[in-house]
C-alpha positions in Angstrom: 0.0 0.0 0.0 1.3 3.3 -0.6 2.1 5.8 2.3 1.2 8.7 -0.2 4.2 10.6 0.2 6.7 10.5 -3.0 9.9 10.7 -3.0 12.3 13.5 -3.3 14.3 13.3 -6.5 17.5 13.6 -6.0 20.1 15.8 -8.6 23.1 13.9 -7.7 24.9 14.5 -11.0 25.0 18.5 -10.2 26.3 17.8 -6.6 29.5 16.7 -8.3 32.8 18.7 -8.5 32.9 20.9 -11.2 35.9 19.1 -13.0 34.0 16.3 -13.7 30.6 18.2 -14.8 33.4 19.9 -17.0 34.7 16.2 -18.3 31.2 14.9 -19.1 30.2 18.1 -21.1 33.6 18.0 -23.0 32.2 14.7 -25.0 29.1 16.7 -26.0 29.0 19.1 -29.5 29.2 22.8 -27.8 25.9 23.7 -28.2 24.3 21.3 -26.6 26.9 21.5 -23.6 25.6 25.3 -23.5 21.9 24.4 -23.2 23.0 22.1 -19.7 23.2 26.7 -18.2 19.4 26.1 -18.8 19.3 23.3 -15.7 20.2 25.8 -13.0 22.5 28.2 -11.6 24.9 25.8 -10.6 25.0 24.4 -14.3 25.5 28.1 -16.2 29.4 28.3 -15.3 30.4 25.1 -16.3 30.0 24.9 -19.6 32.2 27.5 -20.3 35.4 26.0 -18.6 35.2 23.2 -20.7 38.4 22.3 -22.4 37.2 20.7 -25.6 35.2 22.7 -28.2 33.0 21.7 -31.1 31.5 23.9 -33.5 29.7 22.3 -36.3 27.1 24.5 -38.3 24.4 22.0 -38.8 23.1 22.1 -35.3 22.3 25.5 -35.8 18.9 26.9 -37.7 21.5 29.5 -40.2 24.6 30.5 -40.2 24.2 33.8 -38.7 22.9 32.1 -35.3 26.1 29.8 -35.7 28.6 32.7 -36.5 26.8 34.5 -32.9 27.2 31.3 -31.0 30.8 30.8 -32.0 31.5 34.3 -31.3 30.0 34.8 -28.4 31.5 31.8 -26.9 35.0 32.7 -27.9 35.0 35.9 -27.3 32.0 36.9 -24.7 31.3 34.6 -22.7 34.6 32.4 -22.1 37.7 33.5 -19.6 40.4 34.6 -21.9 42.7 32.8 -20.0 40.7 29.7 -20.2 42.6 27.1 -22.1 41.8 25.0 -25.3 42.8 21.8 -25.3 40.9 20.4 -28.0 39.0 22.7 -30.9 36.6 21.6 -33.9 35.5 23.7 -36.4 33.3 22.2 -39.0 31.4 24.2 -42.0 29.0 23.1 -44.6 27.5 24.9 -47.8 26.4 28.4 -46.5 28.4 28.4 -43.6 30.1 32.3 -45.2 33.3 33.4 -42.5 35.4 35.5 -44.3 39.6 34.7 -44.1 40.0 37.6 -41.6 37.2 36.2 -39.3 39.4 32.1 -39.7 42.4 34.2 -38.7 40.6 35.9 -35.5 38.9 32.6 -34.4 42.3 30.8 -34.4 44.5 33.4 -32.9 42.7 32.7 -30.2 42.6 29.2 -30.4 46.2 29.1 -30.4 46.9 31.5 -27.8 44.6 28.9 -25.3 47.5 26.4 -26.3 45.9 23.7 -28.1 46.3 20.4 -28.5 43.9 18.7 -31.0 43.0 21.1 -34.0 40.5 19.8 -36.7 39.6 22.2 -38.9 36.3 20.3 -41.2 35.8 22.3 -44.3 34.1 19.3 -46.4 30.5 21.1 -46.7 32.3 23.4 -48.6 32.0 23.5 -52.4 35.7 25.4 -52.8 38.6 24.9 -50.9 39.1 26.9 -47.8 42.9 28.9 -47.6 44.2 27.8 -43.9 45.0 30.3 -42.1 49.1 31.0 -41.4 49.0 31.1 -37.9 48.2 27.6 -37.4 51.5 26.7 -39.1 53.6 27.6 -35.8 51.5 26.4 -33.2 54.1 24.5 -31.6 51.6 22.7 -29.0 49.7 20.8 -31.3 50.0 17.2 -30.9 47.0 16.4 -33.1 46.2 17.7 -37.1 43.2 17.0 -38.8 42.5 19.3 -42.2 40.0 18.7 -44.6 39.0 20.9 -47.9 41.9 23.0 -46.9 44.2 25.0 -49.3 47.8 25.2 -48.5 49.6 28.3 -50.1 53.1 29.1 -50.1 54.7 29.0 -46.7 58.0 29.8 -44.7 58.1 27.3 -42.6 56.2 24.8 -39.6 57.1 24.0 -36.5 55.1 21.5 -35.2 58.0 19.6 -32.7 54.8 18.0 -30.7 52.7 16.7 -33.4 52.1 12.8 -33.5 48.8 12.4 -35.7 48.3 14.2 -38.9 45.1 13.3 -41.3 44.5 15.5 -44.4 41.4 15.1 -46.5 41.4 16.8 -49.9 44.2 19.3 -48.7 45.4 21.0 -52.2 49.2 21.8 -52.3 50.5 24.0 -55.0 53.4 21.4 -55.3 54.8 18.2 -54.2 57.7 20.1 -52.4 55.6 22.1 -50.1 54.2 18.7 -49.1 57.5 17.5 -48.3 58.3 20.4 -46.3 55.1 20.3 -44.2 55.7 16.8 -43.3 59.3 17.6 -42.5 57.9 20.2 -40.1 56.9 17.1 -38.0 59.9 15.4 -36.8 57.9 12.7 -34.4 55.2 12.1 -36.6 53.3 8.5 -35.9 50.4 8.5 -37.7 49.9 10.2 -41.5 46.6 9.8 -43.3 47.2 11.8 -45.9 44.3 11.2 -48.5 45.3 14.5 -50.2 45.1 16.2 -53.6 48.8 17.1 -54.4 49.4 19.3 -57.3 51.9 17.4 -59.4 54.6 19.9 -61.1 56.4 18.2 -63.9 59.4 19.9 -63.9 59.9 19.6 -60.0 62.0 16.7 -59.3 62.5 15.9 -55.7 65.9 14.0 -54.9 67.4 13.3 -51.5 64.3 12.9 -49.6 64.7 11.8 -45.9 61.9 9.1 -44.3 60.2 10.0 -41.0 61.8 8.2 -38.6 59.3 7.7 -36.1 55.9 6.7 -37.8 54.1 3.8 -37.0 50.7 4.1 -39.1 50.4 5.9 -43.0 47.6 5.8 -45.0 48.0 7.3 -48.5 46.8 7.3 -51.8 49.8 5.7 -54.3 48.8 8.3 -57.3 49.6 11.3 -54.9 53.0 9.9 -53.7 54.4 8.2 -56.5 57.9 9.8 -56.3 57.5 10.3 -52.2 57.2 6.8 -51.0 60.8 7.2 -49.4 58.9 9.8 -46.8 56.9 6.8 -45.2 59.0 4.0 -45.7 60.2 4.0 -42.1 56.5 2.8 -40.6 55.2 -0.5 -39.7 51.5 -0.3 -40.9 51.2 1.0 -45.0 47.2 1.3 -46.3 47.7 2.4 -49.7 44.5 3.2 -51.7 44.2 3.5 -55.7 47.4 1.6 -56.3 48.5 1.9 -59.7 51.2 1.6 -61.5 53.4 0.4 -58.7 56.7 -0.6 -59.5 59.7 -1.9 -58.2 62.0 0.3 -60.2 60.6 3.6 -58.2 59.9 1.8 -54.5 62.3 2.3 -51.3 62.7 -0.7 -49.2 60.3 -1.0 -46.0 62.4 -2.2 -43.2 60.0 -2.3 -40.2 56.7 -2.7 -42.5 54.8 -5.7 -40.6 51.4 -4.8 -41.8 50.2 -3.7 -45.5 46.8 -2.8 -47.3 46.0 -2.3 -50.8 42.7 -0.9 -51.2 42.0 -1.0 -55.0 44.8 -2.6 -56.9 45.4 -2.2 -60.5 47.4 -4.7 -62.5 50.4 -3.4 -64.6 48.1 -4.9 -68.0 49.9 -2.6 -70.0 53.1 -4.5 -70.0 51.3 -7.9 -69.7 52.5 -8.6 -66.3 49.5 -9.8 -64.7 50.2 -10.4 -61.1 54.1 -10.0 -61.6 53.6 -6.5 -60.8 52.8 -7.3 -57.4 55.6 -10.3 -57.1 58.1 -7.9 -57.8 57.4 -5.7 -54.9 57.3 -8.2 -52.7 60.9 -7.9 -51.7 60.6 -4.4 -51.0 59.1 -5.3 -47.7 60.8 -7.7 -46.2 59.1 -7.9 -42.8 55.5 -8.2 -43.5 53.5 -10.4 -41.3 49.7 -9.7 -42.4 48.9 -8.6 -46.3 45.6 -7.6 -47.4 44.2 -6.9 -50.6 40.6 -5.0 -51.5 39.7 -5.8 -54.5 41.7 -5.9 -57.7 41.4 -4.6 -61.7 42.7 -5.6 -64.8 41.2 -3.7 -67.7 43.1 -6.7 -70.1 40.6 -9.5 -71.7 43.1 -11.8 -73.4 44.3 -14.4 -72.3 48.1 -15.5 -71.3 48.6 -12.6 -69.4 50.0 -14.3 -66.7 52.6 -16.6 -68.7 55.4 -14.8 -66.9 53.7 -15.0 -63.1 53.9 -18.6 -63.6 56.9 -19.2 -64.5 58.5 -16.6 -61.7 56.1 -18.4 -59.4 57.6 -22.3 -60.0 60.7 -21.4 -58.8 61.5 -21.2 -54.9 65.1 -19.6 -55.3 63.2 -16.6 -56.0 60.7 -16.6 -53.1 61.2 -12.7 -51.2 62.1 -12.7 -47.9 58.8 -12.2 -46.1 57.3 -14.9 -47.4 59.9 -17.6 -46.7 60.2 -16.0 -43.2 57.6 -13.9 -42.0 53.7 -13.9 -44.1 51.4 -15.2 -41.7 48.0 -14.0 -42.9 47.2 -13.3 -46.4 43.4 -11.9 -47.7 42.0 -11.1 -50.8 38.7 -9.6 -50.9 35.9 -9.3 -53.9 37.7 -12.4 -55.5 36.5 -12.3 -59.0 38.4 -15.6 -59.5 40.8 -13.6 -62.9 43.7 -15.7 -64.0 45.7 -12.7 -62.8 44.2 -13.2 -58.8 44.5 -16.8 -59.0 48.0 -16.8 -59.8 48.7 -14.4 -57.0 47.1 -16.1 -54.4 48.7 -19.8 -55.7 52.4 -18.0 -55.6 51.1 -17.5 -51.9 50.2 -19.9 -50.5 52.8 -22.0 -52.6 56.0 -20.2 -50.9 55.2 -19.6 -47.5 56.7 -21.0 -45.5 54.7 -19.9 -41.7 51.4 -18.6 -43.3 48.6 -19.1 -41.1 45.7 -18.5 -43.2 44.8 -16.9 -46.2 40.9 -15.6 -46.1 39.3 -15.0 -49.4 36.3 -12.9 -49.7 34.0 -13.4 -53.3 30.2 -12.2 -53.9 30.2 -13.9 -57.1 27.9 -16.9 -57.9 30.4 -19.4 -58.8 32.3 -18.7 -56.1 32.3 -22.4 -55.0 33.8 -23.6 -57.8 36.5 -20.8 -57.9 37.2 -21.8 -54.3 37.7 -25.1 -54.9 40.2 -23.8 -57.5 42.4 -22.4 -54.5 41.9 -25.2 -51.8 43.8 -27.7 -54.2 46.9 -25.3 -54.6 50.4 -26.9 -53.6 51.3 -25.4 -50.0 54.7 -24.5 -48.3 52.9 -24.0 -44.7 51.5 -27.5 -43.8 49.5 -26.0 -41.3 48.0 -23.3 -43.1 44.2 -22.7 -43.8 41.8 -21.3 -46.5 39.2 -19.4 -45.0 36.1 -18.3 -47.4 33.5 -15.7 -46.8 
């Protein structure tokens, strides 16, 4: 039965210290963290000593409410001497700040000695000119530009900086690519997905690896004659590979794990699958090798003549497969003379592979499978997996 007297609801999440209201509103975008001031008195101070800020115009009803929210948050309402650890800025379509308003937002941004920058300019039809100052903020440990258009520069100084992702970032030439990634001497992690424009009378020489990264992502057309920047790391995603060649790739000493995302087979010279054989011994540590998807625009047949007679002879084996490969996948197997062959040198000369997983939407992928499981194996304990 009840007594008839309820029970007092109890706020327990405002009783707590204000570093930790200030933690939990740090994972929320920065206009919803503003709307917590609405809860009570105790609530309207916190949200402005939040270190991590997130402006993205499409919570917002126009831009011209956005533009007075970001403003009035930067420059009204917070402490000046209030630090940024971590700022987002992200724009779409009619989001219209003009250069001199970018360069006023992230003067103060940098002067709050930031930490993570990502500046989001993918909404935007036309590429976005980044403003100079963020090219010697020396705190930044974290870089994320996208849409961005990098003019001429002096110099950056960014002796902190560990991750650095680009996404469509236009550079008037390959050697102001090279000497933005130079400007990052501990670098770890590149994902540099980036439109570089290609000058053909440039030619870079002498180029230096970073010695420190552990994780690149890259698109092969862009970096053609720049592979030797990245060769140092241990984890290589490469999309839109073509054209790859031995002739033109450094070696990859500490490279344990590779991805090719959308391989194209040298058909032009008829090599088949021999184009990817022959860089092979350019990395001669991998453990785990994955390939999504590959093309071959050539119809005829005997393309691979050459593949297998490289591939009958074990003398010839590179290094990582006689020693190291010990997972191998293919994915949208199409079952092409050219990816059979591949997969057959495989599993035929290595010597520790594990498994090789092989990924096919086609119908007839039974058949094609069946193809594969009765291929001669170095690795008696190896496995086929098929999804």
């Amino acid at each position: 039965m009840s007594s008839g007297r309820s029970i007092p609801s109890v706020d327990r999440i405002s009783d707590l210290p204000d570093p930790i209201l200030s933690h939990i509103l740090s994972s929320l975008p920065t206009k919803f963290a503003a709307t917590t001031s609405l809860l009570s008195k105790r609530w309207k101070p916190v949200w402005l000593s939040v270190l991590i800020l997130n402006f993205d115009d499409k919570a917002f009803k126009d831009f011209v409410t956005f533009r007075k929210f970001v403003y009035s948050t930067l420059f009204s309402l917070r402490d000046k001497n209030t630090s940024i650890q971590s700022f987002t800025l992200k724009l779409g379509l009619f989001s219209r700040f003009r250069q001199r308003e970018y360069n006023r937002i992230f003067k103060l941004v940098m002067q709050g000695g930031v930490k993570n920058l990502n500046f989001d300019m993918t909404g935007k039809h036309c590429y976005i000119k980044l403003p100079p100052r963020i090219l010697s903020c020396q705190t930044l440990q974290i870089l994320k530009l996208a849409n961005i258009k990098m003019w001429e520069f002096d110099q950056v100084r960014f002796p902190y900086l560990k991750i650095l992702h680009f996404e469509r970032v236009d550079f008037t030439s390959p050697k102001c690519f090279v000497k933005f990634l130079y400007g990052c001497p501990i670098l770890e992690d590149l994902n540099a997905t980036s439109h570089i424009c290609q000058t053909s009378s440039l030619v870079l020489e002498n180029l230096n690896a970073l010695p420190n990264l552990v994780n690149v992502r890259i698109n092969y057309d862009e970096m053609d004659n720049l592979m030797t920047l990245v060769s140092k790391t241990r984890i290589l995603h490469i999309n839109q590979v073509r054209g790859m060649t031995w002739k033109t790739l450094p070696m990859f000493p500490n490279l344990t794990h590779m991805e090719l995302d959308s391989f194209h087979v040298s058909t032009r010279e008829r090599k088949g699958c021999r184009s990817l054989v022959e860089i092979l011994p350019h990395f001669p540590n991998l453990q785990h090798f994955k390939i999504w998807f590959m093309f071959s625009s050539y119809r005829g047949e005997g393309i691979c003549s050459e593949c297998l007679k490289v591939s009958s002879d074990p003398t010839i084996a590179p290094e990582c497969l006689t020693s190291q490969l010990k997972t191998f996948s293919i994915k949208g197997y199409k079952g092409s003379e050219c990816e059979f062959n591949f997969v057959k040198y495989i599993l035929q000369h290595s010597k520790v592979l594990e498994t090789v997983t092989v990924k096919s939407s086609r119908l007839e992928k039974k058949q094609m499978l069946m193809k594969l499981a009765l291929c001669p194996r170095s690795s008696t304990t190896s496995k086929i997996l098929f999804g």
